[in-house]
N, C-alpha and C positions, 0 to 999 in steps of 0.2 A: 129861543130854543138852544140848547147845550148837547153836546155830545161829548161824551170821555172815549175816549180810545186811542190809537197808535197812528197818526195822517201824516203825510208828506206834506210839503209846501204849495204843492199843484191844489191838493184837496182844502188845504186852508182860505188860498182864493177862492175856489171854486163856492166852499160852503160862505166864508165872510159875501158876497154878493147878493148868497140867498138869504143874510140875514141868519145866520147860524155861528155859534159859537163852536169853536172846536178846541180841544184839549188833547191834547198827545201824548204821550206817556205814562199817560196816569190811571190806575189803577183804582176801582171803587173796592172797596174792603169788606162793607154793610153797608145796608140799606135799612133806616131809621121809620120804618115807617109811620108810626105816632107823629113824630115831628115835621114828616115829610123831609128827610134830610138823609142826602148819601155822604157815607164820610169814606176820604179818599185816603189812599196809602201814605202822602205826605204831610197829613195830621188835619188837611183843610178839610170844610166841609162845604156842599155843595145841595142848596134846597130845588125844591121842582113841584108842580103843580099835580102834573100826570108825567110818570118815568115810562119808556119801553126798553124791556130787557133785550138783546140781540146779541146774545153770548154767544152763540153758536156753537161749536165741540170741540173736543179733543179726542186725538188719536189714544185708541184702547193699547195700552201696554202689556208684555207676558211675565210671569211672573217666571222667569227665565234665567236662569244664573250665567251671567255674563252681558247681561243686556243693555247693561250700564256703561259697556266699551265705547272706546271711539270709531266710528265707522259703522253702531247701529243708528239706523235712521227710523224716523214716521215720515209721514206725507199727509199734512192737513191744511197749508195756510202757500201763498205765494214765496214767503219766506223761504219754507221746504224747496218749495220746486227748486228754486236758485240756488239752494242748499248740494241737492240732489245734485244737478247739473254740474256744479262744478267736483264735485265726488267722483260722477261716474268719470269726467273727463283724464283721471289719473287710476284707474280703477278694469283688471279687465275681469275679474268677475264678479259677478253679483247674484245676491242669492236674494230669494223675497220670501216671506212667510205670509199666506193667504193668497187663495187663489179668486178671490172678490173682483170688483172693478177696479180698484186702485192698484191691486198686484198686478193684474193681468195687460192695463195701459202702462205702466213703469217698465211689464216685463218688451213689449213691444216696443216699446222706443229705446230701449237699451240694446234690444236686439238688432235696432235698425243702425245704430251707433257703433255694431260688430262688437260687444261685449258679449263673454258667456253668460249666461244666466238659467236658474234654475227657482224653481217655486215650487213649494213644498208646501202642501194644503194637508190639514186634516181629516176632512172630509174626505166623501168617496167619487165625488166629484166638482167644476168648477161651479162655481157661483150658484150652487145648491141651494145657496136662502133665497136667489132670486127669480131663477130659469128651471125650465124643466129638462128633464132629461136630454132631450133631440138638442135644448139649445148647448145646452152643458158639453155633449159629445162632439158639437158642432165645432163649441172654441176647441175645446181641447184638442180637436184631433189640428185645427190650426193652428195652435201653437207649437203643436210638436213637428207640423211639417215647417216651420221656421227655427227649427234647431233649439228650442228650450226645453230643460231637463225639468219633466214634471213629476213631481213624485205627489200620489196621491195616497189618501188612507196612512200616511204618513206624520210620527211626534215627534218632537224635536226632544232631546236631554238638556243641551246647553249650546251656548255659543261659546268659539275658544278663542284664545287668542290673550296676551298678556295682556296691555295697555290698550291696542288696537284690536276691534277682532280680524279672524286669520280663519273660521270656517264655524259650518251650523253641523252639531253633532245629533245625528240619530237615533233616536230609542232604537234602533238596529245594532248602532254603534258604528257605524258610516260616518263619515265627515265628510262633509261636503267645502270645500275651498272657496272661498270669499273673502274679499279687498273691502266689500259692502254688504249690508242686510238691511235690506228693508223690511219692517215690521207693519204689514195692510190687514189687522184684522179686525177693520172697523171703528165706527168712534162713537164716543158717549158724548152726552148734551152735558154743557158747562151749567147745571144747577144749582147749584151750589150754595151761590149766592142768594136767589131765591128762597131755598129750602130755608137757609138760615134765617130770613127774614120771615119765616113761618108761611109762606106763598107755600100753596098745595103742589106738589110734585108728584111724579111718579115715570121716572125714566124719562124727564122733560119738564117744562114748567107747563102744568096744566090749563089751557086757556080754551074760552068759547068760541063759538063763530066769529066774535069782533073781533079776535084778540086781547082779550081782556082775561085777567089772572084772579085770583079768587079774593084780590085787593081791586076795587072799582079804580082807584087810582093807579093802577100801575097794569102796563101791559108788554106781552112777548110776542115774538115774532123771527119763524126761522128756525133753524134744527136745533136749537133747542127747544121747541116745543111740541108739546103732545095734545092732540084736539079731539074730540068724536065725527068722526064720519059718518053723516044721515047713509048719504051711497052705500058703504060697508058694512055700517053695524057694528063697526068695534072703533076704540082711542088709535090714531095711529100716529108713529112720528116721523115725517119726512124729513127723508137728506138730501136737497136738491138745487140746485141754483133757482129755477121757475117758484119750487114752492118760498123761499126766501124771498122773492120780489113777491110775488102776488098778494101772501101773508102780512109784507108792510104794507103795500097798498093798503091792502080791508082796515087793516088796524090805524091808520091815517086817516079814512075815510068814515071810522068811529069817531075817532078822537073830533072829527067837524062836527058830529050828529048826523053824520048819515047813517040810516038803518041797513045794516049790512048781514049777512052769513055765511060765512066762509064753508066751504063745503068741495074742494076742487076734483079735480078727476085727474091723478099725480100722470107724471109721462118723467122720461130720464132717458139720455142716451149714453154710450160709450161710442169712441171710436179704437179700434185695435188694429194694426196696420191699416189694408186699403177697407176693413167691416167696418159700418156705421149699423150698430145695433139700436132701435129704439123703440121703448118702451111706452105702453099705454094702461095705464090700470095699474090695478096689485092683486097678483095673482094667485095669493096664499087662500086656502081654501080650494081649489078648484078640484073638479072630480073629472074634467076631460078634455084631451087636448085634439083641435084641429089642425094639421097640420099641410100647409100650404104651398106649393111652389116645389126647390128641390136643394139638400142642404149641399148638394155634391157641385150645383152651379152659384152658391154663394150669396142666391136669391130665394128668400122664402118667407112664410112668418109663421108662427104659432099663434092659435089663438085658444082661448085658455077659459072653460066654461065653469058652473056650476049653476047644478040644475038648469042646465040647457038656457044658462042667461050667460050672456058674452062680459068677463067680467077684467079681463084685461088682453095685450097681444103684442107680441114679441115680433117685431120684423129684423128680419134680418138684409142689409141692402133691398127695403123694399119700403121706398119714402111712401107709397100711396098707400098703404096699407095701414101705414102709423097715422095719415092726417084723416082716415077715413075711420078706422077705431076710435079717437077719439070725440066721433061725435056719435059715436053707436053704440058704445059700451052703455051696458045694462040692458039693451035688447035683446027679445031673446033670439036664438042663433037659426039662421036659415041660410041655405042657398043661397049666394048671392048680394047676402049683409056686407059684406068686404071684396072686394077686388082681387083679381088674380095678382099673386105677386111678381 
């Protein structure tokens, strides 16, 4: 077995032990598939049996004049973090564009650090693709009682700044003052490669239950991929550390002939100061929300119906609710399906 990608000297042991080849720095360019042969950035090529793609994303760029400065950042890789970290430590304010999960944990630990910082969303409020209203007013009114300047309903014109940037400009015409911008709004799956090699895409590399691509020989696994959900009814493509591990399992558990079908029930949490938000289900689609407990003591959850079937559920600081949703979602909703939060 072979692996191409970026390892430290820890992981080199670790894989030589299990009998793995690893390769670091090196970049696949195309994937041959006739020949069965990836050909690598430094002209060598590289044959394989069955390949698994685990490209995983890249942070979504704005098309933004000035974005190309020194001092705008993304946040997609451990790299970043380390990145970030030593940024902020010379740094006292910082702006972030997106009010998602990744803006809203960066904007929290920067605060905790005694930076100013401000997040400027365009939407009408936070994490709108993912929470419902109750949860959305819930952060929001918590990040403002932690001193972060939220502008909502909010576009940006440009970022300024010479060389460095130096602040985020307003379609108001506002400028806002920043040493840093973080740019959180979201990431796209690295396809690319796939596509080129004629593999079926479509916002992901499209694979079945095993993990298998619409080459028998070659399989994905991880947010770069897009699957169908029996549960949902529709392709969807997680971004998760669980669905990343589970995903490789099944697709390992293929590759022996084990008969497998991936089908999972997603869950994701956030932490933002002392909240531990965690998530069960996916909650697009829903036509009603039950709401549980009390958002003013920090303890509560939403649960999230359609057609009176329990289809996802948001706790908030309320761990028995999340390990109790997860083995209930899809029934339908009664009295006492869930625990007080």
């Amino acid at each position: 077995m072979t692996l191409a990608r970026k390892g430290s000297g820890c992981a080199r042991r670790r894989f030589s032990t299990n009998n793995i080849d690893l390769i670091p720095n090196t970049r696949v360019v195309a994937i041959d598939r006739a020949a069965k042969r990836l050909n690598l950035e430094n002209g060598s090529t590289l044959s394989y049996g069955k390949l698994v793609l685990a490209t995983g994303t890249y942070a979504r760029r704005l098309p933004l004049a000035g974005a190309d400065k020194q001092g705008v950042v993304t946040l997609r890789s451990i790299a970043d973090v380390d990145a970030i970290r030593e940024s902020l430590k010379a740094c006292n304010r910082l702006a972030i564009i997106g009010a998602g999960y990744i803006g809203l944990e960066v904007a929290a630990v920067a605060r905790a650090l005694g930076k100013e910082v401000s997040v400027i969303e365009a939407q009408d409020r936070v994490m709108k693709r993912v929470v419902s209203e109750t949860v959305s007013s819930f952060f929001a009114t918590l990040h403002l009682s932690h001193g972060i300047d939220l502008r909502l309903n909010t576009g940006i014109e440009c970022l300024q700044g010479e060389s460095a940037v130096s602040g985020v400009k307003l379609t108001t015409g506002e400028v806002i003052p920043a040493e840093l911008v973080l740019i959180a709004v979201g990431a796209e799956p690295n396809d690319q490669l796939a596509a080129e090699a004629g593999l079926d895409v479509d916002n992901g590399v499209l694979v079945d239950g095993c993990g298998q691509t619409s080459d028998p020989d070659i399989y994905a696994v991880g947010d770069c991929t897009r699957f169908y959900s029996n549960r949902y009814k529709r392709s969807v493509r997680m971004e998760s550390v669980q669905n990343a591990i589970d995903q490789a399992k099944i697709a390992a558990q293929s590759l022996l002939g084990e008969d497998v079908d991936y089908d999972p029930l997603p869950w994701f949490w956030s932490d933002q100061y002392d909240i531990k938000l965690q998530i069960a289900g996916l909650s697009e689609g829903y036509d009603t929300t039950v709401v549980t407990g009390s958002p003013e003591s920090h303890k509560f959850y939403v649960a999230y119906l359609k057609e009176n079937q329990l289809i996802a559920v948001d706790s908030i600081n309320a761990a028995r609710s999340h390990m109790m949703a997860r083995r209930v979602i899809g029934e339908t909703w009664r009295d006492g399906l869930l625990p007080e939060a």
